[in-house]
DRENDO-1510 file (C-alpha; in Angstrom, 1 decimal, always signed):
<recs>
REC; n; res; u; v; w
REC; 1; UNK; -141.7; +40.2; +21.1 .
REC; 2; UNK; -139.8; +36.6; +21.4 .
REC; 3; UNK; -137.8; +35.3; +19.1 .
REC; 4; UNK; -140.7; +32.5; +17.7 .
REC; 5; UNK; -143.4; +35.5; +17.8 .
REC; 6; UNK; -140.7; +37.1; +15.4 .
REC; 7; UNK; -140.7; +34.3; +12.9 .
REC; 8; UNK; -144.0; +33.6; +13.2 .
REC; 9; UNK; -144.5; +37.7; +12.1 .
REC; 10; UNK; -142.4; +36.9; +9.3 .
REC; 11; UNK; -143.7; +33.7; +7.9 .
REC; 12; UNK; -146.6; +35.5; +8.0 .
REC; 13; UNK; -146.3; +38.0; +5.7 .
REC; 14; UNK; -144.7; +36.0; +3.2 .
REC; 15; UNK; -146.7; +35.2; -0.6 .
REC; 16; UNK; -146.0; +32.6; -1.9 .
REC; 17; UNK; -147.4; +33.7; -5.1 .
REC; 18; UNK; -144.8; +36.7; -5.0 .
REC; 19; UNK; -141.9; +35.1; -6.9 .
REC; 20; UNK; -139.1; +37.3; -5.2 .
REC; 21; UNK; -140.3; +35.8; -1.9 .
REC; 22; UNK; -140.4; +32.6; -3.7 .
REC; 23; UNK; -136.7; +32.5; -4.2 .
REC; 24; UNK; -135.9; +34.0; -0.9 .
REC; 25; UNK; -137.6; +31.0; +0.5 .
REC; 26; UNK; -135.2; +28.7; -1.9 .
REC; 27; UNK; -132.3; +30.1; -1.4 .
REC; 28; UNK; -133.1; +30.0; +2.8 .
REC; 29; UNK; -133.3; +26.9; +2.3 .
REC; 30; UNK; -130.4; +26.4; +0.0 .
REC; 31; UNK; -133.0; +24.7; -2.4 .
REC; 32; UNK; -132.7; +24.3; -6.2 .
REC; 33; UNK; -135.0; +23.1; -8.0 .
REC; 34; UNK; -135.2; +20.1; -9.9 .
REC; 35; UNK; -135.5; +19.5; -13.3 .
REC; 36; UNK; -135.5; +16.1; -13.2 .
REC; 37; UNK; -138.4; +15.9; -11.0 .
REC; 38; UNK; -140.6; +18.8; -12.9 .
REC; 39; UNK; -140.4; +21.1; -10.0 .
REC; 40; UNK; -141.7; +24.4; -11.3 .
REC; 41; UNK; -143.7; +26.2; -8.4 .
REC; 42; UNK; -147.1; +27.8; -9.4 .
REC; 43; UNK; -146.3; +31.8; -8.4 .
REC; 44; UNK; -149.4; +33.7; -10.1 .
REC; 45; UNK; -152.3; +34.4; -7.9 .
REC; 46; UNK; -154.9; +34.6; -11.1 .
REC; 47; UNK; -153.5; +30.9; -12.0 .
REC; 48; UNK; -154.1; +29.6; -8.2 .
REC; 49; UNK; -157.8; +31.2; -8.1 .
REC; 50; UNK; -158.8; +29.7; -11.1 .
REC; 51; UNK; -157.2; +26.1; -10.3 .
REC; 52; UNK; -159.4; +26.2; -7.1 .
REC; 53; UNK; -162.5; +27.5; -8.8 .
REC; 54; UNK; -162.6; +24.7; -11.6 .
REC; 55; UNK; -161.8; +22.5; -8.9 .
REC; 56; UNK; -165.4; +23.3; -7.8 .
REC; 57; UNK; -164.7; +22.6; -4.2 .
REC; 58; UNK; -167.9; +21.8; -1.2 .
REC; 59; UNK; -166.9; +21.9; +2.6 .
REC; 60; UNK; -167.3; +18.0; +2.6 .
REC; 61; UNK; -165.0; +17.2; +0.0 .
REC; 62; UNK; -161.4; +15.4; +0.1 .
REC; 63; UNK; -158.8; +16.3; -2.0 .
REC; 64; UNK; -155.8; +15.2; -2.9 .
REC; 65; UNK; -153.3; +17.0; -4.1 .
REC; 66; UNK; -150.1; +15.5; -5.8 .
REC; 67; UNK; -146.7; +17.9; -5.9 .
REC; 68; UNK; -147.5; +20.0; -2.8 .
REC; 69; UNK; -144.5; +22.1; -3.6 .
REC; 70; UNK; -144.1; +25.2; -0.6 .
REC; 71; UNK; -147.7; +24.9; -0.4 .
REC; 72; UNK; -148.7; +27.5; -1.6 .
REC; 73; UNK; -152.4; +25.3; -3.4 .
REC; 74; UNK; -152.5; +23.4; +0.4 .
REC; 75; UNK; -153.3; +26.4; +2.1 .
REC; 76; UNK; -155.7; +27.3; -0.1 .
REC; 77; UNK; -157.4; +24.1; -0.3 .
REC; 78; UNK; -156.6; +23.4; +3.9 .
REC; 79; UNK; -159.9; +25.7; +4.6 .
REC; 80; UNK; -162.4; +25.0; +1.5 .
REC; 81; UNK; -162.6; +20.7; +2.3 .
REC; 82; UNK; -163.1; +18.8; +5.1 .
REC; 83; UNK; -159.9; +16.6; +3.9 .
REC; 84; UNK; -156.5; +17.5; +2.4 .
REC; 85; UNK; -153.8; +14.6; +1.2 .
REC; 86; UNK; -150.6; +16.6; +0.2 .
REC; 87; UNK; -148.2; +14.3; -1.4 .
REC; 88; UNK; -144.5; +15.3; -2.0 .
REC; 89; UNK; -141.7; +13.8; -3.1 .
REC; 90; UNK; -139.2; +15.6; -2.6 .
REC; 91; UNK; -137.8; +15.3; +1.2 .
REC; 92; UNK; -135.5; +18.6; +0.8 .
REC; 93; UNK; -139.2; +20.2; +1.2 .
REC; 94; UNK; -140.9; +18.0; +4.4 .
REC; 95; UNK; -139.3; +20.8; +7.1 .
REC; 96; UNK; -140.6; +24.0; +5.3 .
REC; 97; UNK; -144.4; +22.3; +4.7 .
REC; 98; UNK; -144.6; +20.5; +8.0 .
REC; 99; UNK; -143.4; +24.1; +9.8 .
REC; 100; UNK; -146.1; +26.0; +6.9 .
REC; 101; UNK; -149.1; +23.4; +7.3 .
REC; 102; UNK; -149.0; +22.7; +11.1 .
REC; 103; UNK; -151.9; +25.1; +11.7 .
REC; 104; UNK; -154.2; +22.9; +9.4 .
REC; 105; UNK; -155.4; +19.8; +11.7 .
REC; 106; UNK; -157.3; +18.3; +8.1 .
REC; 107; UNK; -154.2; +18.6; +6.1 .
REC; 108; UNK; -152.2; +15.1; +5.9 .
REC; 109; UNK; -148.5; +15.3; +4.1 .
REC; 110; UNK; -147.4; +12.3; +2.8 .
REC; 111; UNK; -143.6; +12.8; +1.3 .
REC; 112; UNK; -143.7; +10.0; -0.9 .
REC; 113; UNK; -143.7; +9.1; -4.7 .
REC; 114; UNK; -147.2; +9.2; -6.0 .
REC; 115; UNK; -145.8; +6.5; -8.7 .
REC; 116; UNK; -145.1; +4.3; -5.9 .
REC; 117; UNK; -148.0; +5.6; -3.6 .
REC; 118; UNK; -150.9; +2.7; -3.5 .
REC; 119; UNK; -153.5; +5.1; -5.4 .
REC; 120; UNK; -156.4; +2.6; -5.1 .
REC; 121; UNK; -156.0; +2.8; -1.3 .
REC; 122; UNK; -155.6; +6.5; -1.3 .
REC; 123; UNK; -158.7; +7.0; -3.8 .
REC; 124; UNK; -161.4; +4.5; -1.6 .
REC; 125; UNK; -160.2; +6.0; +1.4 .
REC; 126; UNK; -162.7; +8.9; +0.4 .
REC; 127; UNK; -160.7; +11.2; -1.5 .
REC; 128; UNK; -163.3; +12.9; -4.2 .
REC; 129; UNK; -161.0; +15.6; -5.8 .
REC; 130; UNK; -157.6; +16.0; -7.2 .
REC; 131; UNK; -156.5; +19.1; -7.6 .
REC; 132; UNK; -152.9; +19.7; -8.3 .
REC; 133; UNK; -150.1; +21.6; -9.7 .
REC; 134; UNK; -148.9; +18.1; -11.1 .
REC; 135; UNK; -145.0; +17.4; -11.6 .
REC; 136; UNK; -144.3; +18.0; -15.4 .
REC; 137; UNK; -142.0; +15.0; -15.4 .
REC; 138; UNK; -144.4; +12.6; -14.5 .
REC; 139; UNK; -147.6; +13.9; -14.8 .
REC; 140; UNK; -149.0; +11.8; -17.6 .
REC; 141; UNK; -148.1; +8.7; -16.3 .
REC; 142; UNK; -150.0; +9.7; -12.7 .
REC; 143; UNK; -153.1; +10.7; -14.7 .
REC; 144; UNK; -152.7; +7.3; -16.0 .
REC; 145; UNK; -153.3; +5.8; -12.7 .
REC; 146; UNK; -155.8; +7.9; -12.0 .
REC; 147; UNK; -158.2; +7.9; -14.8 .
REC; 148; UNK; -157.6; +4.0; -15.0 .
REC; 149; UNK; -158.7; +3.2; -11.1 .
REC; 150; UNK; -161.3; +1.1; -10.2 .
REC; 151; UNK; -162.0; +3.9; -7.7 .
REC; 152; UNK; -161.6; +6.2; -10.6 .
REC; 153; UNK; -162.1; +10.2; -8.9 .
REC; 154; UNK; -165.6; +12.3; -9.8 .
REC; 155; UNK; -162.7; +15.0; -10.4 .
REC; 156; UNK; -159.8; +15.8; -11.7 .
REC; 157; UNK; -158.2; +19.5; -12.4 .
REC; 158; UNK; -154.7; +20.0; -12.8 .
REC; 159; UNK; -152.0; +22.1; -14.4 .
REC; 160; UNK; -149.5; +20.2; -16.4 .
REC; 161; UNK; -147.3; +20.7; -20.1 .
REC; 162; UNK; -150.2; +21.8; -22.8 .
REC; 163; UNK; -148.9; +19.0; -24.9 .
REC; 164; UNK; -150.3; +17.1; -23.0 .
REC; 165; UNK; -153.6; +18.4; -22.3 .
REC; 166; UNK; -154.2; +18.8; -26.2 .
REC; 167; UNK; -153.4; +14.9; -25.8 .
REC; 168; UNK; -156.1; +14.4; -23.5 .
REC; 169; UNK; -158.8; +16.6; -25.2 .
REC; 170; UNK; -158.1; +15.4; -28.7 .
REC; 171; UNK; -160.3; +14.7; -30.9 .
REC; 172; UNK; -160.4; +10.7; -32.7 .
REC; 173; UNK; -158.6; +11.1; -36.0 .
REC; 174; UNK; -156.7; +13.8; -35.4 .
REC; 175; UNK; -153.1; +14.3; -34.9 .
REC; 176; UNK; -153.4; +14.6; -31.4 .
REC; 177; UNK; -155.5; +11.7; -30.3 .
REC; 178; UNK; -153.6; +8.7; -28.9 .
REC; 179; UNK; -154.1; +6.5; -26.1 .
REC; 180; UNK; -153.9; +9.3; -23.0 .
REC; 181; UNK; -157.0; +11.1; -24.7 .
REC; 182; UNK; -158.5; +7.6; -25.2 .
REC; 183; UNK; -158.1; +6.0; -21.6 .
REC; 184; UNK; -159.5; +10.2; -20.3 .
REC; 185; UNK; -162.1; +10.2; -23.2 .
REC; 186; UNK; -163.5; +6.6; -21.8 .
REC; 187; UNK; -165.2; +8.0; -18.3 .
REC; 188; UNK; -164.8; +12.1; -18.6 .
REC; 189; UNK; -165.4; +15.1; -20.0 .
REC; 190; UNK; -162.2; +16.3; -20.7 .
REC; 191; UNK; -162.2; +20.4; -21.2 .
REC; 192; UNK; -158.8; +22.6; -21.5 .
REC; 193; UNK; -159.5; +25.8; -19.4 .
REC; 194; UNK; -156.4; +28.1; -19.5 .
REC; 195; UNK; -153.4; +28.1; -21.4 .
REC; 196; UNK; -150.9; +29.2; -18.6 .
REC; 197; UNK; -147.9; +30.6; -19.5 .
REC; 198; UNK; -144.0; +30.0; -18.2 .
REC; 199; UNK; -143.8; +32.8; -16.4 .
REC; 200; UNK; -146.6; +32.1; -14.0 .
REC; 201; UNK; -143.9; +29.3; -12.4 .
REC; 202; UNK; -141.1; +29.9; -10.8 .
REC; 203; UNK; -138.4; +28.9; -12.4 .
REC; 204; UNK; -140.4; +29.4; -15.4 .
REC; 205; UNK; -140.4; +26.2; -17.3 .
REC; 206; UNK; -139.3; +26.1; -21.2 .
REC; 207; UNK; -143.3; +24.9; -22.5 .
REC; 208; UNK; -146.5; +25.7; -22.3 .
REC; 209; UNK; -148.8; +24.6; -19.6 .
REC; 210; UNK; -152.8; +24.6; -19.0 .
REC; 211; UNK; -155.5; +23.8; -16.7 .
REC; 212; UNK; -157.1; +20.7; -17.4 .
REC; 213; UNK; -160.6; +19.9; -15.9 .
REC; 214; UNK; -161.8; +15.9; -16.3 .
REC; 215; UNK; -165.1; +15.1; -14.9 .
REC; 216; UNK; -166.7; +11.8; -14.4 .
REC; 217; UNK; -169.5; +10.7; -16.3 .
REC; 218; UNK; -171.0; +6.9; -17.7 .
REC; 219; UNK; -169.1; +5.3; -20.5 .
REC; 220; UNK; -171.1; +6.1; -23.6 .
REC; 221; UNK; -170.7; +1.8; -23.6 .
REC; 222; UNK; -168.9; +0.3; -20.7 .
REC; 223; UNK; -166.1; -1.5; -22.0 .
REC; 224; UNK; -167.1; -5.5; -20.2 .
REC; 225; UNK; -163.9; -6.3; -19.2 .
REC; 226; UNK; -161.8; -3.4; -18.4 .
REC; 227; UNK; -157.9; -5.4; -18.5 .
REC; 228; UNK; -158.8; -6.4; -21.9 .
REC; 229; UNK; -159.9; -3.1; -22.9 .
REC; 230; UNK; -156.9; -1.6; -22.0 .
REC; 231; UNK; -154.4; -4.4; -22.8 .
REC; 232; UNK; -155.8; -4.0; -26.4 .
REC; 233; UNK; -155.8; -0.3; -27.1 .
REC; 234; UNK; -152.3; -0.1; -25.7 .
REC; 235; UNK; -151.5; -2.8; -28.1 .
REC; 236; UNK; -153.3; -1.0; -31.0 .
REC; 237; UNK; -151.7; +2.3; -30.2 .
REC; 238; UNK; -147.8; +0.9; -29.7 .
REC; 239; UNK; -148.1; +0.2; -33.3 .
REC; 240; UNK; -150.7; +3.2; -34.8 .
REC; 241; UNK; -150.1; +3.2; -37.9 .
REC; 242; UNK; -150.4; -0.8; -38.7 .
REC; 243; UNK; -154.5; -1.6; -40.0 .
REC; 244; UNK; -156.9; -2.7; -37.6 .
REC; 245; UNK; -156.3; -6.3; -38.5 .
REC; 246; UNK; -152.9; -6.3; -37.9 .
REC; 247; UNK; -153.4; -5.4; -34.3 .
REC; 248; UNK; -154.4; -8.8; -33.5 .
REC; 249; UNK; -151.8; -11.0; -34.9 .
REC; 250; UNK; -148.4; -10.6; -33.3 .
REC; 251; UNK; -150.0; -9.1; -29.6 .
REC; 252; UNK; -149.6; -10.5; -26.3 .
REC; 253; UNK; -151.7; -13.3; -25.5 .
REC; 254; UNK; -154.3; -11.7; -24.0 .
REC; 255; UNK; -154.9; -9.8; -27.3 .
REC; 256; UNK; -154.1; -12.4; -30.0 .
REC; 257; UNK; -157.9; -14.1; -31.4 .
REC; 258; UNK; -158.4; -16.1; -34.6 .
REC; 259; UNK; -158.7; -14.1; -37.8 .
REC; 260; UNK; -162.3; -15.0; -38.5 .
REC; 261; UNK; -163.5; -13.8; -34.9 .
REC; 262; UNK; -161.6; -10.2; -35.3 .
REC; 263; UNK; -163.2; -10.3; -38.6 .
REC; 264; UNK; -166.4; -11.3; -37.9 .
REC; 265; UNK; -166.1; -8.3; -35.1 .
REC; 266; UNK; -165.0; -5.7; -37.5 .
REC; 267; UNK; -167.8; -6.9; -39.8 .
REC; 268; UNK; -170.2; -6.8; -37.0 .
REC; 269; UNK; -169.2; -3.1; -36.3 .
REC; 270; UNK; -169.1; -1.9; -40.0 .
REC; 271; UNK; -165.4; -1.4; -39.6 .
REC; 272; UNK; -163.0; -1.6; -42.5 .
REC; 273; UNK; -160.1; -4.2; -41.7 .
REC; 274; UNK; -157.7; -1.5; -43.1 .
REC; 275; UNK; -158.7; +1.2; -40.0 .
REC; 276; UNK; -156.3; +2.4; -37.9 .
REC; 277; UNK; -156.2; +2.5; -34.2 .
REC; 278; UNK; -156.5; +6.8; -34.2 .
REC; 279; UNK; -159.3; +6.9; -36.6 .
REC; 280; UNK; -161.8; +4.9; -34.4 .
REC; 281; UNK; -164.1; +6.6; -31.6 .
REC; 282; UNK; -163.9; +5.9; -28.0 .
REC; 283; UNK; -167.9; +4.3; -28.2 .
REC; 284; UNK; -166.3; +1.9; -31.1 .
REC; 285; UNK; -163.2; +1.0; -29.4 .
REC; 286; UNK; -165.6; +0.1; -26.2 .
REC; 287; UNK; -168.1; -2.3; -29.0 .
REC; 288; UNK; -164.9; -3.7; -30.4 .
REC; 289; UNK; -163.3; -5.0; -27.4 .
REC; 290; UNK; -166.4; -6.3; -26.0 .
REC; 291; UNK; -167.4; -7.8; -29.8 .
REC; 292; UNK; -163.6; -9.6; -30.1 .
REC; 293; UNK; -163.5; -10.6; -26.0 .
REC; 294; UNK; -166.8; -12.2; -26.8 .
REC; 295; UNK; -169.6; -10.3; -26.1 .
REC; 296; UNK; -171.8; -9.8; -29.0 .
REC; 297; UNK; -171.8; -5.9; -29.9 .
REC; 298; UNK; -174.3; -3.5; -29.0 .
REC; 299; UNK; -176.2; -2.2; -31.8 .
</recs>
């Protein structure tokens, strides 16, 4: 047998859902992980199988994955959809994926930042799926992106810090609910699916994660102009705990309106001027930025 049939052999037989081949992998590499950039590499098969069935994948789908890791959610995803984007930041990683993924022609790896990726492109170039192990350091602010696209994905199903995800599920008026489970709220159903715990990463990470699962559906009420919309809430939610009619007085421009129009809104809505920005529902956010932007509310 040659030398590259040899390492071929090997490669082979390595799992990368086995965490002792996991760190023989890093330390071959003379790879540690970084904290700062969230790396904690999903190592439980149970975790990876659900992931891909929540993902609900079809043969024609695209999917983008964001934090490829060693790959070890590419291969999986490489033969389910016609399409794979793998995006990784981390160049320390490019030889071992490049040298692991070559045998999948539809698998694209992009080593890039996804914050500085252009998303909008990547989405309307017919990617229909995320589905990712998502970077615990950023993973928030890339949903961000995501959810707020004009080419907003049918599907979203990640793993990331369960703080977060009970962020994104929660309920208006409760401790929980902020502007992340807003912005999600606004075009998905957002569902936790499994807690997942620390040790299903290697190195194990010191919280709680979960599988989240957001899929698209219509705006209960589409919110008319979407930069307003969310120009307003962010506003409102910088500064929770001031009353509703507070929210429009010392805002950026874009957000600041004549007292009698943000009352005559609130009045319109049945809203007491002493709400606060947790306390009202996605649907009323959506009537009250259209009401105040000018558009008379929908009864």
């Amino acid at each position: 047998m040659s030398e590259e049939s040899k390492i071929e052999n090997r490669k082979s037989k390595i799992k990368l859902t086995r965490p002792s081949d996991v760190r023989t992998i890093l330390d071959g590499l003379g790879f540690i992980p970084s904290r700062a950039l969230g790396q904690n590499f999903l190592v439980d098969e149970n975790i990876l199988r659900l992931l891909l069935d929540f993902a609900r994948l079809e043969p024609d789908d695209q999917a983008l994955e964001i934090g490829a890791g060693l790959g070890v959610l590419t291969e999986r995803l490489a033969p389910a959809v016609r399409r794979v984007v793998a995006v990784e930041k981390d160049r320390r990683l490019e030889p071992w994926l490049r040298s692991r993924l070559d045998r999948f022609p539809n698998v694209e790896l992009l080593i890039a930042d996804m914050m500085r990726v252009d998303h909008e492109a990547l989405l309307r170039s017919g990617v229909n799926k995320i589905v990712a192990n998502l970077p615990y350091s950023v993973g928030s602010a890339i949903l961000v992106n995501l959810m707020t696209a004009s080419a907003r994905p049918p599907s979203i199903v990640v793993t990331l810090q369960h703080e977060v995800a009970l962020r994104l599920a929660a309920a208006p008026g409760s401790r929980d609910f902020g502007l992340l489970g807003l912005w999600a709220q606004l075009d998905y159903e957002v569902a936790i699916r499994k807690k997942v715990s620390p040790t299903c990463f290697f190195p194990p990470p010191n919280v709680q994660s979960a599988i989240v699962s957001l899929t698209r559906r219509p705006p209960a009420v589409e919110p008319l102009d979407r930069s307003f919309f969310y120009a307003l809430t962010k506003q409102a939610f910088s500064q929770r705990r001031k009353q509703m009619k507070s929210v429009f007085e010392n805002g950026p421009e874009l957000t600041r309106f004549p007292a009698e129009r943000v009352q005559a809104a609130l009045q319109a809505l049945s809203l007491d001027t002493r709400s606060r920005a947790e306390n009202l529902t996605v649907e009323l956010w959506c009537r009250l930025a259209n009401a105040v932007r000018g558009h008379a509310p929908t009864p």
